[in-house]
Backbone bond lengths (Angstrom), bond angles and torsions (degrees), N, CA, C in turn:
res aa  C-N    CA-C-N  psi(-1)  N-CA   C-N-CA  omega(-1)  CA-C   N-CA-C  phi
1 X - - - 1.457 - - 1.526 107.80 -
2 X 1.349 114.66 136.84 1.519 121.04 -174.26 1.479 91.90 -124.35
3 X 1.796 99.43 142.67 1.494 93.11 -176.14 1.973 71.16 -142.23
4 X 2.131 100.16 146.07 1.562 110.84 164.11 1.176 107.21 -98.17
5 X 1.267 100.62 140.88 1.807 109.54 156.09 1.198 123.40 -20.40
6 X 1.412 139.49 108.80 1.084 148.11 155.83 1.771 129.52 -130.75
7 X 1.551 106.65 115.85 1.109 110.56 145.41 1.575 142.15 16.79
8 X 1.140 114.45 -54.62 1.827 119.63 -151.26 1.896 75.34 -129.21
9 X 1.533 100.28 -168.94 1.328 107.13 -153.93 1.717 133.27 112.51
10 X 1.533 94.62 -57.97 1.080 126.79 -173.21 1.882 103.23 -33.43
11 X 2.025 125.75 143.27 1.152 101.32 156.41 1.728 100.78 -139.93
12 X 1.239 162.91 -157.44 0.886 152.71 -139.51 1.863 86.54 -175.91
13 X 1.763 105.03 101.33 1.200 125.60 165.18 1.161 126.16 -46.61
14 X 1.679 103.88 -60.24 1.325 116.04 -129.47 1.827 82.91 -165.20
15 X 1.497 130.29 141.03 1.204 119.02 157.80 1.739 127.84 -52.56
16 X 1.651 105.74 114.46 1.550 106.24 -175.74 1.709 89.75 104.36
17 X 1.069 145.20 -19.78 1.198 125.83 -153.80 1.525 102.40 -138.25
18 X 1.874 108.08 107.57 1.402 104.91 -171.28 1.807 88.02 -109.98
19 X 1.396 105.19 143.72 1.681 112.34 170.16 1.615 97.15 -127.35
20 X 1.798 91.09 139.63 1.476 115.03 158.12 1.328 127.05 -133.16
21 X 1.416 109.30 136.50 1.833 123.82 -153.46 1.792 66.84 -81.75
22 X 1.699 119.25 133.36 0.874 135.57 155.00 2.335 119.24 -87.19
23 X 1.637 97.75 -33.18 1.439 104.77 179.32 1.121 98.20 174.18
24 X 1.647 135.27 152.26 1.155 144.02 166.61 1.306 94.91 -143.72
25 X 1.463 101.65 168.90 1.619 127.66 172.39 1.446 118.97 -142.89
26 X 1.064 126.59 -133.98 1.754 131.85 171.95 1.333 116.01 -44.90
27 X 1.382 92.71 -59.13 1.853 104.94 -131.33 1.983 75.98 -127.08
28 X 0.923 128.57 -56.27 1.617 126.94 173.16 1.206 132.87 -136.70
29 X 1.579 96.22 155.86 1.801 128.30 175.39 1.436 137.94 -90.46
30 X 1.174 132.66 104.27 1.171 132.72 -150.36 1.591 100.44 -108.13
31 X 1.403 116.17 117.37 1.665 111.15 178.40 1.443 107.25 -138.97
32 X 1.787 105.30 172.25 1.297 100.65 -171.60 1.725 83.96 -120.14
33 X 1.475 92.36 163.91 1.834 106.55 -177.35 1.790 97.47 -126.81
34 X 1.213 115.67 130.02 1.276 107.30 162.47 1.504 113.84 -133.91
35 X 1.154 108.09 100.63 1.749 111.69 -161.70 1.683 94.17 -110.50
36 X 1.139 85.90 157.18 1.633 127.76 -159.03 2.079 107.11 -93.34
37 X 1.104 107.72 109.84 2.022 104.59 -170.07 1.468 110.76 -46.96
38 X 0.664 92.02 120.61 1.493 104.79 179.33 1.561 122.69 116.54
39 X 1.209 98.38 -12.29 1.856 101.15 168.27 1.367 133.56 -62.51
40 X 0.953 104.54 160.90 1.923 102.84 -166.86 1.719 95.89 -140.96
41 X 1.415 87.09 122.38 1.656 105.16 160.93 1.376 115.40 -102.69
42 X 1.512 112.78 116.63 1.179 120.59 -169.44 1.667 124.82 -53.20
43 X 1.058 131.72 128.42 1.478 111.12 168.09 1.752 125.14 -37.41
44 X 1.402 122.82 117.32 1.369 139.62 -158.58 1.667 116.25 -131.42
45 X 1.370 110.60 172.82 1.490 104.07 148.22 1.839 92.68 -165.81
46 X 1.126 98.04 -178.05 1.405 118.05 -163.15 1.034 146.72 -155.02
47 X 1.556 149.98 101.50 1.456 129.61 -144.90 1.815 110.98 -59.60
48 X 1.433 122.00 3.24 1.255 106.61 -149.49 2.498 87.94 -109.03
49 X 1.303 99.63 152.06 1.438 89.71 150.48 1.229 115.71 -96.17
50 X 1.551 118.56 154.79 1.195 127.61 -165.43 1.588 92.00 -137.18
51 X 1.593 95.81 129.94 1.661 102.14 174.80 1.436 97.20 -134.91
52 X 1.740 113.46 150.77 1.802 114.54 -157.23 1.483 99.96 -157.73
53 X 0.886 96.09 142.60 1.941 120.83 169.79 1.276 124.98 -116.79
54 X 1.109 126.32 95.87 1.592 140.04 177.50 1.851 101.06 -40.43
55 X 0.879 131.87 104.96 1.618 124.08 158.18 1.056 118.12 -56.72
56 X 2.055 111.19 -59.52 1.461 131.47 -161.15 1.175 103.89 -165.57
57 X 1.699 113.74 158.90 1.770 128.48 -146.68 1.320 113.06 43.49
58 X 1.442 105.05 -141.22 1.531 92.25 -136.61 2.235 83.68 -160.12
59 X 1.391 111.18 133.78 0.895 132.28 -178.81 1.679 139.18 -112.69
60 X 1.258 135.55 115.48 1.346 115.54 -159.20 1.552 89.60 -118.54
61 X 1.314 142.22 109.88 1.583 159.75 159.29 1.436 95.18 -78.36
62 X 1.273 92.70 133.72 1.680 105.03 145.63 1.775 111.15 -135.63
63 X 1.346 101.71 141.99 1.356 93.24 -174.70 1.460 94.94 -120.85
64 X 1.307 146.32 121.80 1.326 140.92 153.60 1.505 81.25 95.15
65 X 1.761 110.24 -137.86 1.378 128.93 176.08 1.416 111.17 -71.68
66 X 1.600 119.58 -31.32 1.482 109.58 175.10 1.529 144.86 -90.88
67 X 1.476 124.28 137.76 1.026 105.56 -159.55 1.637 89.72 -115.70
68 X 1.297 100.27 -164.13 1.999 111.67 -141.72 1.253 107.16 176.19
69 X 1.558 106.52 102.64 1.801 100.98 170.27 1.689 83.10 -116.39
70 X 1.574 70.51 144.11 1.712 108.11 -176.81 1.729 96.54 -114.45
71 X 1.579 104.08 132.99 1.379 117.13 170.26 1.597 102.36 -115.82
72 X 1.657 123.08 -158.82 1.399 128.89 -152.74 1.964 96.52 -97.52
73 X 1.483 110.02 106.69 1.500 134.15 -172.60 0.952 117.98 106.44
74 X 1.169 128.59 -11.23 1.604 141.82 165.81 1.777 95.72 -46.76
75 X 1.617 103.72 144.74 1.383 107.56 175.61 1.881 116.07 -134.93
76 X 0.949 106.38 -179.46 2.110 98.56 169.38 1.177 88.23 -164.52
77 X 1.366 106.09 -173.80 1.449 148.43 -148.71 1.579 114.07 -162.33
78 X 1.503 130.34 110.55 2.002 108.87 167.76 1.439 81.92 -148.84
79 X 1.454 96.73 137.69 1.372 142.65 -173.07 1.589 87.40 -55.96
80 X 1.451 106.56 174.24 1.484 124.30 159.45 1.776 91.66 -70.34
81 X 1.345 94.51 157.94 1.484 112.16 167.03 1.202 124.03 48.55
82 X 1.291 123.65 41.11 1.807 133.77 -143.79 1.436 102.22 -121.35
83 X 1.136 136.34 35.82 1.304 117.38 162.69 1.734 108.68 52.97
84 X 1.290 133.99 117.53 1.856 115.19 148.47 1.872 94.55 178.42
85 X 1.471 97.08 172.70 1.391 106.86 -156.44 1.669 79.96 -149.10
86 X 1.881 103.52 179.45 1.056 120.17 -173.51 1.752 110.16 -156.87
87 X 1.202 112.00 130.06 1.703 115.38 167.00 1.712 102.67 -108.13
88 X 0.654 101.39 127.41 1.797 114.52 179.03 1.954 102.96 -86.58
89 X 0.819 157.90 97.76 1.496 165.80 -132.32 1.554 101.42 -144.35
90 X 1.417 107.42 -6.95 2.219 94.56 170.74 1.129 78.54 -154.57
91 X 1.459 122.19 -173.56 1.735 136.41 127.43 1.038 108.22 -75.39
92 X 1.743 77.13 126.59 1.483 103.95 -170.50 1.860 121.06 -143.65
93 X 1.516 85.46 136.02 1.832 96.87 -167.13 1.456 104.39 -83.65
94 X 1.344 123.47 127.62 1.684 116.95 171.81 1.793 99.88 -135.93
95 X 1.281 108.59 153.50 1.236 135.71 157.75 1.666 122.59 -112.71
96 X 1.562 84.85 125.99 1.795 75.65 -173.56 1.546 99.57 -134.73
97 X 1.567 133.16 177.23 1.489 122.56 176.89 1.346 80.40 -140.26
98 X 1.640 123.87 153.92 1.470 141.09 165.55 1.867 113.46 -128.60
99 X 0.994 90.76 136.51 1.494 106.42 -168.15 1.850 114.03 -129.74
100 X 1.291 124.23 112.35 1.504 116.40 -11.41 1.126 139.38 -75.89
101 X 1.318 129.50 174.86 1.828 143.88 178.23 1.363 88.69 -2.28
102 X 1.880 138.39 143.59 1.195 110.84 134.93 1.671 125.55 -112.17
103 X 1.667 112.76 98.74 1.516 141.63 -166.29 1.623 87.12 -11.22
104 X 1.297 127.45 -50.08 1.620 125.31 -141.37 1.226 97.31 -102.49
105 X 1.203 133.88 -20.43 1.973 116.24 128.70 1.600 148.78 -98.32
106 X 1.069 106.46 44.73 1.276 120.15 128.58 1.482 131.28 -54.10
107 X 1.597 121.06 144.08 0.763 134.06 -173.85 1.753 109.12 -69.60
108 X 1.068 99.96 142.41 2.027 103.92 -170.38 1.195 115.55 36.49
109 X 1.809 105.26 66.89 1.321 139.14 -153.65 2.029 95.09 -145.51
């Protein structure tokens, strides 16, 4: 599946926090996050792993007891079912992929 650059897409998660399904297939989903400084991702977990690449700003994770600020090339890794949260500290561009599919991002989802 080939998907072009576009514009629109965009949906708004979470206040500060817009996600767009960039392409998926089988087994994974590739999206972009562009959250807003000062946003907060609640402490969560999830059947899916989630692996991510900071583009731009600046990120503070905690997963369990540890915490982790991520700046621009900084990367992670969290298991299925992993406990973790997020402080948003700039605007900030991330790419992340989750494995498997995750149903509730999909597009007209």
């Amino acid at each position: 599946m080939f998907q072009q650059a576009n514009p629109d897409g965009y949906r708004t998660v979470l206040s500060g926090i817009r996600l767009k399904t960039l392409t998926y297939g089988d087994r994974t989903l590739l999206a972009e996050f562009r959250m807003a400084a000062g946003a907060v991702l609640p402490r969560h977990a999830h059947p899916h792993e989630q692996t991510g690449y900071l583009v731009s700003g600046r990120i503070r994770f905690t997963v369990g007891e540890e915490s982790f600020e991520a700046g621009p090339g900084d990367s992670w890794s969290f298991g299925g079912n992993v406990e973790h949260s997020a402080e948003i500290l700039e605007d900030t561009l991330a790419i992340e992929v989750f494995s498997p599919v995750r149903e509730d991002y999909l597009p007209g989802r």
